[in-house]
C-alpha positions as CSV (number, residue, x, y, z in Angstrom):
1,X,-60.1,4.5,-34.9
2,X,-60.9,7.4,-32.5
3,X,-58.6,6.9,-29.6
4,X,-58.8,9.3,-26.5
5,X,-55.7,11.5,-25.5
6,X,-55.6,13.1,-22.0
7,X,-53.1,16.1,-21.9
8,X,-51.2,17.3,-18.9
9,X,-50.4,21.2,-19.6
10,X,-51.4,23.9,-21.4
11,X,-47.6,25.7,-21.9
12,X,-45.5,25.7,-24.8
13,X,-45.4,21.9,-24.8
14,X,-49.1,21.1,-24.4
15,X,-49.8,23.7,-26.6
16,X,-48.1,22.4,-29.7
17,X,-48.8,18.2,-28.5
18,X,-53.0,19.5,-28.8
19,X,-52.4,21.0,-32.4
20,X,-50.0,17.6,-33.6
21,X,-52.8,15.4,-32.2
22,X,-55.6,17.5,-34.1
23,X,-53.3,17.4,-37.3
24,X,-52.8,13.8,-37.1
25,X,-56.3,12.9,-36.6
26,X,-57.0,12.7,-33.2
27,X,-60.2,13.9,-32.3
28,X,-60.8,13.1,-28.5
29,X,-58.5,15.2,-26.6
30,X,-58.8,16.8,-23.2
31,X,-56.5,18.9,-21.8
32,X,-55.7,19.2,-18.1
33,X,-54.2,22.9,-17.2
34,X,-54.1,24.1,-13.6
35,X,-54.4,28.0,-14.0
36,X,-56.6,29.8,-15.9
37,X,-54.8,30.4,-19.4
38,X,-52.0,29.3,-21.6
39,X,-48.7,30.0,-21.5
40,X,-47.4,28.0,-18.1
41,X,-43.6,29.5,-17.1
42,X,-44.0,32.6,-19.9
43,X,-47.3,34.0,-17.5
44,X,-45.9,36.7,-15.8
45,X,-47.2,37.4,-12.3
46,X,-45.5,40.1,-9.7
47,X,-46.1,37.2,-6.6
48,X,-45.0,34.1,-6.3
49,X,-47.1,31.7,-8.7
50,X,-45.9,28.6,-10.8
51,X,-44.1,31.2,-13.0
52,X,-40.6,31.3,-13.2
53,X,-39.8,34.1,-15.6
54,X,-39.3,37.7,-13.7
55,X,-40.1,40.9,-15.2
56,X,-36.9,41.6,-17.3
57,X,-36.8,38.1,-19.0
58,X,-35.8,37.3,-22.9
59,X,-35.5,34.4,-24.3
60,X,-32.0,32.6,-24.6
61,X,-32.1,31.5,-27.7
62,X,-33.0,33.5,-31.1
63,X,-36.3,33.7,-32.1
64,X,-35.5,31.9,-35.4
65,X,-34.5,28.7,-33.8
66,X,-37.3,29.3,-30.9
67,X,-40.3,29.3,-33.3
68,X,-42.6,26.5,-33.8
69,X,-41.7,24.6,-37.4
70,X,-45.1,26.4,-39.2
71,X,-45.7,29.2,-37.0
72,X,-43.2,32.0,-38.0
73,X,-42.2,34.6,-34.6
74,X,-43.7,38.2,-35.9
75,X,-41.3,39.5,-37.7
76,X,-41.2,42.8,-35.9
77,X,-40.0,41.0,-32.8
78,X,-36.6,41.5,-31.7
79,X,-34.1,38.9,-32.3
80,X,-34.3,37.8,-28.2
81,X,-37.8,38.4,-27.2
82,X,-39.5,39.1,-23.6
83,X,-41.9,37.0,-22.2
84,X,-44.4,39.6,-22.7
85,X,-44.0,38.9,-26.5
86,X,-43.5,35.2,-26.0
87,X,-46.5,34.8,-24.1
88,X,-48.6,36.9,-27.1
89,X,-46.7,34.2,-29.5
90,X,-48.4,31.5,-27.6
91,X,-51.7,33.0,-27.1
92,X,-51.4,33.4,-31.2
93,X,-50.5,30.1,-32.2
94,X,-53.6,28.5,-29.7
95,X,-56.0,31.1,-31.7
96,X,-54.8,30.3,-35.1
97,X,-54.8,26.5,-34.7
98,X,-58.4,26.4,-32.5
99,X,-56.6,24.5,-29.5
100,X,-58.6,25.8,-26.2
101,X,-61.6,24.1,-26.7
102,X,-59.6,21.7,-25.8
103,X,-58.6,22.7,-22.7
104,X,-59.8,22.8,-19.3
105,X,-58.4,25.3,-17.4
106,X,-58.2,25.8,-13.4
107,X,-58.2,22.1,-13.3
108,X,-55.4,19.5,-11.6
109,X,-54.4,16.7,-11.7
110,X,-53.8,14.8,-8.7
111,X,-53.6,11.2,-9.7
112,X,-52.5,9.6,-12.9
113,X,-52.6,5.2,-13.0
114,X,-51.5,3.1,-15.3
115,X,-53.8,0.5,-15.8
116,X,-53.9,-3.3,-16.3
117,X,-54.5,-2.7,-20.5
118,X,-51.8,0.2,-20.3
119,X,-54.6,3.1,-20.5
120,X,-54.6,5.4,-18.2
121,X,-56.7,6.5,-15.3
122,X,-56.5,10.3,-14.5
123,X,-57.7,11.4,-11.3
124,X,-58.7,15.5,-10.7
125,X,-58.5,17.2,-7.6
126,X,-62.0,17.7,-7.2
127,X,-62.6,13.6,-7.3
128,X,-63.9,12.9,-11.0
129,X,-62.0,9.9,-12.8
130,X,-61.8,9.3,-16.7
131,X,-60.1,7.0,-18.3
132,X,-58.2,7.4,-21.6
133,X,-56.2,5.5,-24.0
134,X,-53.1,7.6,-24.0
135,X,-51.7,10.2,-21.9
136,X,-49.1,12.9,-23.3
137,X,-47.3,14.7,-20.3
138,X,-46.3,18.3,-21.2
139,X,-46.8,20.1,-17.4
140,X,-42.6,21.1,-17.8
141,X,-39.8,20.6,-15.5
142,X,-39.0,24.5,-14.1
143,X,-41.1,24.6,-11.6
144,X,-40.1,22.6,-8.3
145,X,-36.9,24.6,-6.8
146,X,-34.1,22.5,-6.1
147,X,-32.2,24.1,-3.3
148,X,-28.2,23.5,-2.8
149,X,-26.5,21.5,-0.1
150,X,-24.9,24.2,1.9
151,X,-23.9,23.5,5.7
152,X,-25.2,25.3,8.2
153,X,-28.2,27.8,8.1
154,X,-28.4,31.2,6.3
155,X,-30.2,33.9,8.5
156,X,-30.8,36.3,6.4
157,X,-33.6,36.8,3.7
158,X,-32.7,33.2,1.5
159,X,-35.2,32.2,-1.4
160,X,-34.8,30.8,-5.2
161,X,-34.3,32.2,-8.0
162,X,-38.1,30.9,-9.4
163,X,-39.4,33.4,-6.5
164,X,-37.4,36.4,-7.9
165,X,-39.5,38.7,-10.1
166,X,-38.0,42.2,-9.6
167,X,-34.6,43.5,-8.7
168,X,-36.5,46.3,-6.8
169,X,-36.6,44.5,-3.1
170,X,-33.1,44.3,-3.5
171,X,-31.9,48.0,-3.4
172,X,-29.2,48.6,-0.9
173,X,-28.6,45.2,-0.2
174,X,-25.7,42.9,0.0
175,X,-26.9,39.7,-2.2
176,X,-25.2,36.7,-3.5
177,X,-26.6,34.9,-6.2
178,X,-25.7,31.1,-6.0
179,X,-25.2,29.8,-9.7
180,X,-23.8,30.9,-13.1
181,X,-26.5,29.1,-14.9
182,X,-29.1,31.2,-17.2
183,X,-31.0,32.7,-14.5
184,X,-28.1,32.7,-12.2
185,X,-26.8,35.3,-14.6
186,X,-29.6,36.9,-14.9
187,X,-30.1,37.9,-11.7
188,X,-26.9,38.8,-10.3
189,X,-26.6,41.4,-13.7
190,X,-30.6,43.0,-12.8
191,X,-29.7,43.0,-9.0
192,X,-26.3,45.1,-9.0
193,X,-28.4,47.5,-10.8
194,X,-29.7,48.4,-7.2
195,X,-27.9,46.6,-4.9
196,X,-25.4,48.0,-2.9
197,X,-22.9,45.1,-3.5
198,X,-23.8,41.4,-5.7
199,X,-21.7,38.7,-5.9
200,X,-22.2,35.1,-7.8
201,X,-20.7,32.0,-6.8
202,X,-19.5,29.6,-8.9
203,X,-19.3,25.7,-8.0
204,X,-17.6,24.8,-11.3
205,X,-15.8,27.1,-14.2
206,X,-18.5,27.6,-16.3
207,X,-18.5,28.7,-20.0
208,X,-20.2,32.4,-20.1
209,X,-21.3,33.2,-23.8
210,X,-22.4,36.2,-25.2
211,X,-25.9,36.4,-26.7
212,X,-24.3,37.5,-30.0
213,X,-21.5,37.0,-32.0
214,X,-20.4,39.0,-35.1
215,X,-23.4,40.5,-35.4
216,X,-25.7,37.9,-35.0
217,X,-27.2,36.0,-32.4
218,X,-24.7,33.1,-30.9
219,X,-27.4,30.4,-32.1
220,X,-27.4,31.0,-35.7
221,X,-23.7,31.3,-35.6
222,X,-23.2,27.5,-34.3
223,X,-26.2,26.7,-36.6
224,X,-23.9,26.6,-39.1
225,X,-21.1,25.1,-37.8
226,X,-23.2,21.7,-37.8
227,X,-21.6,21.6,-41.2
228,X,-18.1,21.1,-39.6
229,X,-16.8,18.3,-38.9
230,X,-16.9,18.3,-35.0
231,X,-13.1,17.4,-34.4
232,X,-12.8,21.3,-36.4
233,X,-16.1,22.6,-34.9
234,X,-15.3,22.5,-30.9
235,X,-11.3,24.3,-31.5
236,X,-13.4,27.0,-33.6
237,X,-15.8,27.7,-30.8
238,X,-13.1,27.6,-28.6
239,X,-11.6,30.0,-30.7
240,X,-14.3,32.3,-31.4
241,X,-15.2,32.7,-28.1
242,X,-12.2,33.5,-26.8
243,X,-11.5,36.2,-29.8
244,X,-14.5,38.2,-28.4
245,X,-14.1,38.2,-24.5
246,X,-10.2,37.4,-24.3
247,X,-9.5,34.9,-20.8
248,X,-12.2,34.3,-18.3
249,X,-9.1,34.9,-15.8
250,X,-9.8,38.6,-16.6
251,X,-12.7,38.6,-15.0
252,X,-11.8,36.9,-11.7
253,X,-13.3,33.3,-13.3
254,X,-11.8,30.0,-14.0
255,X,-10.8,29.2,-17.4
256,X,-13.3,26.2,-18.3
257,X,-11.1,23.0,-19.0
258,X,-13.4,21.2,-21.0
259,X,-15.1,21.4,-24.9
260,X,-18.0,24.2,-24.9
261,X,-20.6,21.9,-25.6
262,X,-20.4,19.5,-22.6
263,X,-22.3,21.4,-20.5
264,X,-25.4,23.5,-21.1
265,X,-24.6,26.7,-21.7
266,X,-24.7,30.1,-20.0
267,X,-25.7,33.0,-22.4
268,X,-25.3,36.2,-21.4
269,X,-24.2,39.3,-22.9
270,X,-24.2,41.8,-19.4
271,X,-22.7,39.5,-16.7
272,X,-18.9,39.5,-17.9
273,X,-19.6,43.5,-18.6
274,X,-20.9,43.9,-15.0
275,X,-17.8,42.0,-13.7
276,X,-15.3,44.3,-15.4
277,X,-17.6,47.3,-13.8
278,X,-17.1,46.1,-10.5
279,X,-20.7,45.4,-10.2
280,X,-20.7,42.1,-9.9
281,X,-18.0,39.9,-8.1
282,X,-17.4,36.3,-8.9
283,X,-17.0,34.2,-5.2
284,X,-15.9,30.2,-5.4
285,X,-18.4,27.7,-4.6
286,X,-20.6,28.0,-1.3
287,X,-19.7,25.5,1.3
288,X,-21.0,26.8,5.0
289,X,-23.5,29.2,6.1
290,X,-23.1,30.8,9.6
291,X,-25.7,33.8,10.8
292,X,-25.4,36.4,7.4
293,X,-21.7,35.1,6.5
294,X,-21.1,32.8,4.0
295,X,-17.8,30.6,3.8
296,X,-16.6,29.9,-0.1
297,X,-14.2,27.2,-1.2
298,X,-10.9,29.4,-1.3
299,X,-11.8,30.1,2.7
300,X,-12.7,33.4,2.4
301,X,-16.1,35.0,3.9
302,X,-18.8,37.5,3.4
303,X,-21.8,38.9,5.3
304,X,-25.2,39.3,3.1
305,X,-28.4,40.8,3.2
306,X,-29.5,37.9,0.5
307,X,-29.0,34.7,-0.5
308,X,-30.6,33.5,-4.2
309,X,-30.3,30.1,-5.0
310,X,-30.2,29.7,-8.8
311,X,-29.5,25.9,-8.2
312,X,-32.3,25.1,-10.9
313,X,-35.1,22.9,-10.6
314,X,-36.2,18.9,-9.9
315,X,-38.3,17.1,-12.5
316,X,-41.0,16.2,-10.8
317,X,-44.3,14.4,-11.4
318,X,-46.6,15.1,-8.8
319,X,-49.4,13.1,-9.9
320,X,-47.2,9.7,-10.5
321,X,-46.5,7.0,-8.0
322,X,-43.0,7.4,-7.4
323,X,-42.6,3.8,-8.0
324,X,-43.9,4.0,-11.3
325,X,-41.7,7.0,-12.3
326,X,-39.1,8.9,-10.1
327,X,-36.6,11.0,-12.1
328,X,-36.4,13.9,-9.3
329,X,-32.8,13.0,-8.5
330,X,-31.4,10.4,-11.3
331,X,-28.5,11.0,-13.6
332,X,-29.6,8.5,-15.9
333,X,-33.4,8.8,-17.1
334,X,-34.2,6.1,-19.3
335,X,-36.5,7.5,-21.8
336,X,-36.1,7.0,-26.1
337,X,-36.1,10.1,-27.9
338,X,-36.7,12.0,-24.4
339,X,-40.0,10.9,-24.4
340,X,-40.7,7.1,-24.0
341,X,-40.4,4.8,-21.2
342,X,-39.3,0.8,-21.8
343,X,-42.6,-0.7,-21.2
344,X,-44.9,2.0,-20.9
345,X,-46.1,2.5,-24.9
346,X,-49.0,4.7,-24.0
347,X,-47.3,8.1,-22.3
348,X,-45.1,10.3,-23.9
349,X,-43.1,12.4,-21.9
350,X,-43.2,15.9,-24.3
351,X,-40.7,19.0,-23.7
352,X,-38.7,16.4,-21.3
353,X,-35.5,17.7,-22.5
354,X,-32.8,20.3,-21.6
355,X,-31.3,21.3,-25.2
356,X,-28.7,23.5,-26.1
357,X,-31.3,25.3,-28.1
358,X,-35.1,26.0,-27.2
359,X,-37.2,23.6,-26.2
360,X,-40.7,24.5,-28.4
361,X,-39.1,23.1,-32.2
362,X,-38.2,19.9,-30.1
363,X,-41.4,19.4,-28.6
364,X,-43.3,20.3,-31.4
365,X,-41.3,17.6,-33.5
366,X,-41.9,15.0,-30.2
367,X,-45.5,15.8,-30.3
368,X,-45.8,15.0,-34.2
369,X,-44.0,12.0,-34.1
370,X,-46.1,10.7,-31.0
371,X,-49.2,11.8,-32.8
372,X,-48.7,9.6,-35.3
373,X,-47.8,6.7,-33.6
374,X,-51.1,7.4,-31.8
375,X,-52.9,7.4,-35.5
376,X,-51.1,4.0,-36.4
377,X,-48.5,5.6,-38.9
378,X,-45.1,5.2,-37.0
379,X,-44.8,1.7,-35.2
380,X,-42.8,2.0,-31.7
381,X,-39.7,0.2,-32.0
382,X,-39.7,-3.5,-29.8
383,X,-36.0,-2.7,-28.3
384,X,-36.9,0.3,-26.7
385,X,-34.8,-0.4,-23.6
386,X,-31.7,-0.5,-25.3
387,X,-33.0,2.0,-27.4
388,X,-33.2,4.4,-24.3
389,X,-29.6,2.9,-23.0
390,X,-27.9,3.9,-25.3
391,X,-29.5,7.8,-25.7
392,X,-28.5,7.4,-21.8
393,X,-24.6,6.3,-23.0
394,X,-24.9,8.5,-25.1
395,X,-25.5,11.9,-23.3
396,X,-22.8,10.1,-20.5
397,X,-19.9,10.7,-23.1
398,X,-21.2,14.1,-24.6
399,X,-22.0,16.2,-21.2
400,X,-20.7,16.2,-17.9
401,X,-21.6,14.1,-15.2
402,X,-24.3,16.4,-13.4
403,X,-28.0,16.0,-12.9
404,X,-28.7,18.8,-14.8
405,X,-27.5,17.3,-18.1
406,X,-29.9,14.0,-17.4
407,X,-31.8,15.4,-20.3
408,X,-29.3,17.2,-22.1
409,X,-29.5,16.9,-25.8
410,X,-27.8,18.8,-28.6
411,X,-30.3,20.7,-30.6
412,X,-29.4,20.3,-33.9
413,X,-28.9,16.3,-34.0
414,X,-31.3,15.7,-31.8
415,X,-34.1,17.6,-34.2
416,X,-32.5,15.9,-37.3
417,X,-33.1,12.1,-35.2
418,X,-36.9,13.2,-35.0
419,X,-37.6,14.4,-38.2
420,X,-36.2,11.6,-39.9
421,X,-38.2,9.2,-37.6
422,X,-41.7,11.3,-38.9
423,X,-43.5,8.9,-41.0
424,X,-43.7,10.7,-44.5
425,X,-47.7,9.8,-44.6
426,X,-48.0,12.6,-41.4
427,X,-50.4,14.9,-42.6
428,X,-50.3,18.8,-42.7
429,X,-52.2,20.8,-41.5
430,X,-56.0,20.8,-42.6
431,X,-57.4,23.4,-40.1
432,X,-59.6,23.4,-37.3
433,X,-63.3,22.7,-36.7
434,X,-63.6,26.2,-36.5
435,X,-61.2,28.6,-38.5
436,X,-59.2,31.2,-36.1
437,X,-58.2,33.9,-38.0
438,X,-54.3,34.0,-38.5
């Protein structure tokens, strides 16, 4: 048995499906990766690039519960690291496990076709075609903007936030940051560094949480409130939370009216600091643009230099028919364990999640299970469709309605689901062909 695997992506989640598919057995593997190393989002570049990290940006979760499962962060690296260290991480774990002579960098893929047996056809940009028995999809989901629906037109400078790099363009300006998301936050705390006013406008109350609690970081600390039952475990976040910042109403916000964990959440230790400081000033949602001004939902106004949309990003698939898969603006994406379509056995969808936790454990745990299945060790389940009905009934009564919680998952449960589905004949590790040093 020597089937052949065509990768999409060379980032965190290709990175880790390559090693899972060379620890399960699979020898044939080719890897598709559009720039010239690993790393996708976590490559750093001043300009505007696929990149969507900017030059002061840690990770949101800790490092502990970021690692892969056998590939320990240094432990010398902070408990939040910077992409800088993140990407060194990466560039480690692809020496130590051999995985870029699989890889083809500076090479897209323009066309990907499911064929009559189920195999695939993948199509490069420069017109060669090879066929392949499976295809694992790891290219990630954070890098087509999605803009918001505002009326009007903004005439000032407008972009998104996966175009900001640097708060330095920024000095003396008047910017508001659209969002209260991750890098929403982000951004308005680096910008009022410089700028001569920043405010952020919130659509909805959001939950902002510091990065740690008691000490530690926030993760670790609802780690072990898995143990609770959760009719105890969403008062005592409630509680906690509110022990260590007091009422969002202090800081000109909304009080959030529903449990913590129903939306993805917002970590951030400076924004609620800058607030207080008169830094940063917290605007209802955006509903018109006229010339510079901007119209918010209590009817008040405000000229600005800027305008950063930090509206997130659409899950998009270049290289599919649309009418095969089109998940760009569903609230519902049928997919079992996040990763497999009802009636398409042979591509799994890896890193297609949005957890409240990091991505890289999950997909490493995806890419295992998937490897094996490849190998003959896990069978797929026959009801898939309901299978992935009810993860989608399921995530409709845990998050709120919103497209950005169409692949919400909670990370704990959803890693324990996984790793009980890993056949217990996977194998570990053996090393490569040839040994990387560690």
């Amino acid at each position: 048995m020597n089937p052949s695997v065509c990768v999409i992506g060379a980032g965190c989640s290709g990175l880790t499906t390559i090693k899972n598919l060379v620890q399960a057995g699979v020898t044939d593997i080719t890897c598709y990766e559009r720039n010239d190393q690993i790393g996708g989002n976590w490559v750093f570049t001043a300009g505007n690039s696929h990149s969507s990290v900017c030059e002061t940006t840690h990770i949101i979760s800790s490092k502990k519960l970021s690692e892969f499962l056998d590939f320990p962060m240094p432990e010398h690296y902070p408990d939040y690291p910077s992409h800088r260290q993140v990407l060194a991480y990466f560039q480690a774990y692809a020496k130590r496990f051999g995985l870029e002579r699989y890889i083809q960098f500076n090479t897209t893929v323009a066309h990907a076709e499911e064929l009559s047996d189920q195999r695939w056809r993948i199509q490069l940009e420069d017109g060669s075609v090879r066929e392949f028995d499976y295809l694992f999809v790891a290219n990630g989901h954070h890098s087509v903007p999605r803009w918001p629906q505002v009326e009007g037109r903004f005439e000032g400078e407008y972009l998104h936030a996966h175009d900001y790099k640097t708060n330095a363009p920024f000095t003396g300006k008047r910017v508001l940051v659209i969002g209260a998301g991750n890098s929403g936050c982000d951004c308005a705390v680096e910008i009022s560094r410089v700028a001569e006013r920043t405010d952020i406008s919130l659509r909805r109350p959001t939950y902002i949480i510091p990065k740690f609690l008691m000490g530690k970081p926030t993760d670790t600390y609802n780690a072990l409130l898995q143990r609770i039952p959760r009719f105890l475990r969403t008062p005592l976040q409630r509680l906690s939370l509110r022990l260590q910042i007091g009422d969002y109403r202090q800081y000109g916000l909304e009080r959030p009216d529903y449990p913590i964990t129903r939306a993805h959440p917002t970590l951030n230790s400076e924004l609620l600091y800058r607030i207080r400081h008169g830094r940063v000033t917290p605007r209802k949602g955006t509903v018109k643009f006229e010339g510079q001004r901007v119209h918010f939902a209590d009817g008040q106004s405000e000229a600005y230099d800027t305008v950063i949309a930090a509206t997130g990003y659409r899950i998009a698939f270049p290289f599919f028919d649309r009418s095969l898969f089109d998940f760009e603006d569903a609230e519902r994406i049928r997919l079992y364990l996040r990763m497999i379509a009802p009636g398409h056995p042979r591509v799994f969808f890896i890193g297609l999640t949005q957890p409240q936790g990091c991505i890289w454990p999950l997909s490493d745990l995806q890419a295992k299970l998937a490897a094996n299945h490849v190998m003959g060790r896990w069978p797929m389940p026959d009801n898939i469709g309901q299978l992935a009905d009810a993860e989608c009934d399921k995530i409709d009564q845990e998050f709120m309605s919103a497209k950005r919680h169409a692949l919400e998952v909670h990370f704990h449960p959803f890693a324990n689901q996984l790793q009980r589905l890993i056949p217990a004949d996977a194998p570990a590790w053996k090393g490569s062909l040839v040994e990387a040093e560690a």
